[in-house]
C-alpha positions in Angstrom: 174.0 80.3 112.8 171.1 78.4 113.6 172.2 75.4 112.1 175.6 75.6 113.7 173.7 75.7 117.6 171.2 72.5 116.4 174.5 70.6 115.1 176.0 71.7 118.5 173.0 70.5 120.8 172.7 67.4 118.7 177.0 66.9 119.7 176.4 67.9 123.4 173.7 65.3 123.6 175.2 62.7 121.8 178.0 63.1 124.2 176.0 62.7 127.2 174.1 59.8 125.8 177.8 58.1 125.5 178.9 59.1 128.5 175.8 57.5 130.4 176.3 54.6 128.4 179.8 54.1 130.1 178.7 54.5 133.4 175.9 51.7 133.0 178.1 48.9 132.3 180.5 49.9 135.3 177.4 49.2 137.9 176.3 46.0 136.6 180.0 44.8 136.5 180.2 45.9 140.2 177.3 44.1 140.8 178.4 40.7 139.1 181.8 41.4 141.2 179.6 40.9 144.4 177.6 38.9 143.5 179.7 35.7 143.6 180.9 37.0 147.4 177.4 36.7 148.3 176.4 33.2 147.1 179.9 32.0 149.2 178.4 33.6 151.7 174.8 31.9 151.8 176.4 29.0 151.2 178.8 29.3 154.4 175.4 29.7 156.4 173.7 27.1 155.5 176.1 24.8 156.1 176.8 26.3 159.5 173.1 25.8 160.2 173.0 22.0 159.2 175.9 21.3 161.3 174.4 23.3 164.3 171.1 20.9 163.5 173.1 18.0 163.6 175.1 19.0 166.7 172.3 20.1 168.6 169.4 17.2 167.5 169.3 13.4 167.9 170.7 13.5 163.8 168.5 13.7 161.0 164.3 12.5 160.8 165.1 10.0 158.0 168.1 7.9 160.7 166.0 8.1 163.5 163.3 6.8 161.9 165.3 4.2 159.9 167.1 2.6 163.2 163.8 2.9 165.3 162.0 0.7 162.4 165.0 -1.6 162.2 165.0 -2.2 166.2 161.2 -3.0 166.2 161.9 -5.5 163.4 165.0 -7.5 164.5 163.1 -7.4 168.0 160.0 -8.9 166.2 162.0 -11.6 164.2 163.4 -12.7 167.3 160.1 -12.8 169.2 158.9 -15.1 166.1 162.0 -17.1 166.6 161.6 -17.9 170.4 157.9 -18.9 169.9 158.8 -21.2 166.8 161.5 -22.9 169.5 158.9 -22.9 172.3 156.7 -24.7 169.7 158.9 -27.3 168.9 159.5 -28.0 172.1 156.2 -28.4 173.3 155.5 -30.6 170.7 158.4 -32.9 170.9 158.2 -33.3 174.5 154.8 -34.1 174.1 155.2 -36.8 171.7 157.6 -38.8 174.1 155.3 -38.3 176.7 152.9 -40.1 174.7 154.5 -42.8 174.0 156.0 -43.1 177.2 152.5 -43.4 178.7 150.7 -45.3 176.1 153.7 -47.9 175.2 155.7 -48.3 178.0 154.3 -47.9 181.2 151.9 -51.0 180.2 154.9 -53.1 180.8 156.3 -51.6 183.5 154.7 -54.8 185.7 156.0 -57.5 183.6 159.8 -55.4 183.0 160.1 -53.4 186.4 164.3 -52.5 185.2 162.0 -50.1 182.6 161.4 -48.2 185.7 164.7 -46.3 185.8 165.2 -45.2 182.4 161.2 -44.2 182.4 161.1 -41.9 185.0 164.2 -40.1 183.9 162.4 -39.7 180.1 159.3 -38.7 181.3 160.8 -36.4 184.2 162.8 -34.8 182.0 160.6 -34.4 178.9 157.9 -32.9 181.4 160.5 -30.5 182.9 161.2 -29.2 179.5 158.0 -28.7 178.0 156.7 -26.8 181.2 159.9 -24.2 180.3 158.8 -24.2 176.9 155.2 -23.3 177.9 156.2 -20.6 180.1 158.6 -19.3 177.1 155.5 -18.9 174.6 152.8 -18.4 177.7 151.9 -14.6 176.7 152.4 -11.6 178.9 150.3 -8.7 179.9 150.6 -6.3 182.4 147.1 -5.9 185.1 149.2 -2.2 186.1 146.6 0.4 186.0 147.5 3.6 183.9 145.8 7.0 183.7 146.6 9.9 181.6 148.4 12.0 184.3 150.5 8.5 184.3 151.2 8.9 180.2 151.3 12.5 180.9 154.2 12.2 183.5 156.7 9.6 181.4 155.1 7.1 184.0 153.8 4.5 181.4 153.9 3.9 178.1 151.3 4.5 175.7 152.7 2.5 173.2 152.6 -0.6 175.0 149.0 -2.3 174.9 149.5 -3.8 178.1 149.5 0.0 179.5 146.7 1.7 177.8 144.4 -1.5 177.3 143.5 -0.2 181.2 142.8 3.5 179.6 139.3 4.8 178.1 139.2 5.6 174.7 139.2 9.4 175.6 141.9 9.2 177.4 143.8 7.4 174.8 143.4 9.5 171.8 144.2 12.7 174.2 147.4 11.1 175.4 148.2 9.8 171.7 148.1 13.1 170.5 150.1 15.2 173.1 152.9 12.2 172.2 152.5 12.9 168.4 152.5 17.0 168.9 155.7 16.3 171.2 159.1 14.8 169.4 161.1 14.2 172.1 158.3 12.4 174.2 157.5 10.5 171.3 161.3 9.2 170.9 161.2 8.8 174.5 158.2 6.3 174.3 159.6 4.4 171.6 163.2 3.8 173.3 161.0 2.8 176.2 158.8 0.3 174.2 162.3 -1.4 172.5 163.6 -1.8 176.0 160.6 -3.6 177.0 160.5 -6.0 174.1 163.9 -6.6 174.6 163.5 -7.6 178.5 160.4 -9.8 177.3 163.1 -11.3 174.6 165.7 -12.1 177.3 163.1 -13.7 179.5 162.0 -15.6 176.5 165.2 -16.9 175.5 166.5 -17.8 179.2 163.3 -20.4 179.4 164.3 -21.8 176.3 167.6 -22.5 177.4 166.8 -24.1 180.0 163.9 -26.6 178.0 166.5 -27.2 176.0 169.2 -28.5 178.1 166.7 -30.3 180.0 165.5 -32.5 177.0 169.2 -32.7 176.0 170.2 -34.1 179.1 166.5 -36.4 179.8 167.7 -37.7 176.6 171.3 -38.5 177.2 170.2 -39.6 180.2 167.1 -42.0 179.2 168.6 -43.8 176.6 171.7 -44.1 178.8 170.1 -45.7 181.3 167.6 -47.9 178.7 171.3 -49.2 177.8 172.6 -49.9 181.0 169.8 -51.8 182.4 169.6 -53.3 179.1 173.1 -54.8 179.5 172.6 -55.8 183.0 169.7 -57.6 182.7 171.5 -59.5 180.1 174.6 -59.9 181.7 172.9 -61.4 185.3 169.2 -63.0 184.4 169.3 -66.0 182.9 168.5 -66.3 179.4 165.4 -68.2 179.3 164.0 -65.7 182.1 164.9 -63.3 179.3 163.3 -65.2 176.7 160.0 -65.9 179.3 159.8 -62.1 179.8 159.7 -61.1 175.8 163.3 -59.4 175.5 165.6 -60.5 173.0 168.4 -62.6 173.5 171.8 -61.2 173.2 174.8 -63.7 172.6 177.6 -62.6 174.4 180.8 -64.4 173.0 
């Protein structure tokens, strides 16, 4: 009898051992089932966060900081450009001056038809290199700015020409409020493109106008060297050509 109740304990527990077995594998399949429903889930909200981030911002860190750097440097490239043109300029114009002065106004006495076609050159060449000077002449602001100025969206830290006028104090304080603040700081920077791009237009609208007046001095001068050239020829006699040191042109 006693061996019949141990082989019946030893079935009951057997039993239960089985039947807890069974229910074990039921909860982790119901939580593998949910499992997938929740990752969906997560993933549904962070997407619906990046596009509330993107709706809401000025767009990403890495764009803004990608078209801000690309702005300063087309801006600078173009301020290189305008200074290489004022250069040239300058130093053409100064050339013909030279020459005009040293090798032809000597003669001006002796050949007084060199008049004409001398004053345009050397009116013209001295209009365009005073464009050209004022194109590359450098620019910088006397305004006086103070940190309730910087503070206030008044001025622009970023711009030397604005806190040049500052203390050092006041410069690192204002300096670091704009770092600590994001939309100040993109403020300052739109601010500072703007202004390089007003100095660029400036630039640009002197140089047009140095150019056109050597291009029409030049048109002009050796126009006019022609003409008077031709006249002389065609109505002074040739040995008060010869007598004067031109050349003598055969006219068939």
């Amino acid at each position: 009898m006693e061996h019949s109740e141990k082989e019946n304990q030893t079935s009951d527990e057997s039993n239960a051992g089985s039947s807890e077995e069974h229910e074990h594998p039921s909860d982790d399949s119901a939580q593998t089932s949910s499992s997938p429903s929740d990752a969906s889930e997560s993933n549904e909200e962070a997407v619906s966060k990046k596009k509330k981030k993107k709706d809401s911002g000025l767009g990403t860190s890495r764009g803004v900081e990608t078209m801000f750097r690309t702005s300063y440097r087309v801006h600078m490239n173009l301020s290189s450009i305008a200074d290489a043109k004022a250069n040239i300029m300058i130093s053409i114009n100064g050339i013909i001056i030279s020459i005009i002065i040293a090798s032809i106004s000597p003669k001006i006495d002796t050949n007084p038809w060199l008049i004409l076609p001398t004053s345009i050159m050397l009116l013209g060449a001295l209009i365009s290199i005073i464009y050209a000077v004022r194109a590359a002449r450098p620019r910088v602001s006397s305004k006086l700015v103070s940190l309730e100025d910087v503070g206030s969206n008044r001025a622009n830290i970023l711009f030397f020409g604005h806190f040049s006028n500052m203390t050092e104090d006041d410069f690192v304080t204002g300096m670091s409020d704009l770092v600590m603040n994001q939309t100040a700081l993109y403020q300052n920077m739109i601010r500072d493109i703007y202004g390089l791009g007003s100095v660029l237009q400036r630039k640009y609208a002197l140089l047009r106008t140095s150019y056109t007046m050597f291009m029409i001095a030049l048109v002009l001068g050796i126009s006019s060297f022609i003409a008077v050239y031709i006249w002389i020829v065609l109505t002074v006699d040739p040995l008060a050509v010869l007598i004067s040191g031109l050349p003598v042109i055969s006219i068939l």
